[in-house]
N, C-alpha and C positions, 0 to 999 in steps of 0.2 A: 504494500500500500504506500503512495508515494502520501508527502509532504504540502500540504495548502499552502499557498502566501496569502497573505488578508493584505488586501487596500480596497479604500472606498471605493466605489462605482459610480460615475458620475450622473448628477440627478437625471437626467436625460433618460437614463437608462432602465430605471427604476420607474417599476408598476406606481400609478398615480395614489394609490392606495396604499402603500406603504413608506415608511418612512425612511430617509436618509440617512443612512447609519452604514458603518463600513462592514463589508460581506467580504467573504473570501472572492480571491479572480477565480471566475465560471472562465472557462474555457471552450465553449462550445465547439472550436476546432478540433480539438483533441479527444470530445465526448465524452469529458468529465464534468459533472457539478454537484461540486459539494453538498451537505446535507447535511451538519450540524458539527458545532465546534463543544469546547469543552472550556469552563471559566472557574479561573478559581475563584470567582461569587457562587458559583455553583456546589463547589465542595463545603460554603461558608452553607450556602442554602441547606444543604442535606446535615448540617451538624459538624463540617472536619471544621480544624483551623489551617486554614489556606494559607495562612502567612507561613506558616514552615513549612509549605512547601516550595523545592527548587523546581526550575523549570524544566530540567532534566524529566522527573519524578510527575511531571504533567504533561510531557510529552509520552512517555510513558502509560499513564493513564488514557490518554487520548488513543492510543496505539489500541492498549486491550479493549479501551470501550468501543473503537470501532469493530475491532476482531469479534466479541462478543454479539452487535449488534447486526454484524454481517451473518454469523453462525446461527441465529435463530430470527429475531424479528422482521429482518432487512424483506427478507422473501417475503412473508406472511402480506407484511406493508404496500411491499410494492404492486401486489397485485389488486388488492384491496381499493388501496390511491388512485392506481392506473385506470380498476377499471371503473370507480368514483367519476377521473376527467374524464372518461369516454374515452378511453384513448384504445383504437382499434387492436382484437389480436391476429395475428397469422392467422391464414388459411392455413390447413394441415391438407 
């Protein structure tokens, strides 16, 4: 699993309906886009204390939680979501 960069996206780009806030770069050439990062406001939220953790140790976490989330809910989701938008399947 490769590596995000985050930089803002510039408003232009961004659904009228949401707000301006910096997103990872979507790459749609390369036919990746992201789908959800990891904060340590996040770890505050669930009860850790974030402040001792290094960055190291939240890359890290970032790493398992995506392994985890790819190993069981990622599928379940994507079809569920997919077929929510309507989004056509194959003919078989």
């Amino acid at each position: 699993m490769g590596r995000v960069a985050y930089a803002p996206l510039p408003p232009d780009t961004l659904p009228a309906n949401k707000p301006t806030v910096s997103y990872p770069l979507i790459k749609p050439k390369e036919g990746y886009f992201p789908i959800t990062t990891v904060h340590r406001a996040d770890l505050e939220q669930a009860g850790f204390d974030a402040g001792k953790v290094d960055d190291g140790t939240m890359i890290e976490l970032a790493d398992k939680m995506a392994d985890a989330y790819l190993d069981s809910a990622f599928w379940i989701d994507i079809e569920i979501i997919a077929d929510a938008l309507e989004i056509p399947r194959r003919k078989q």
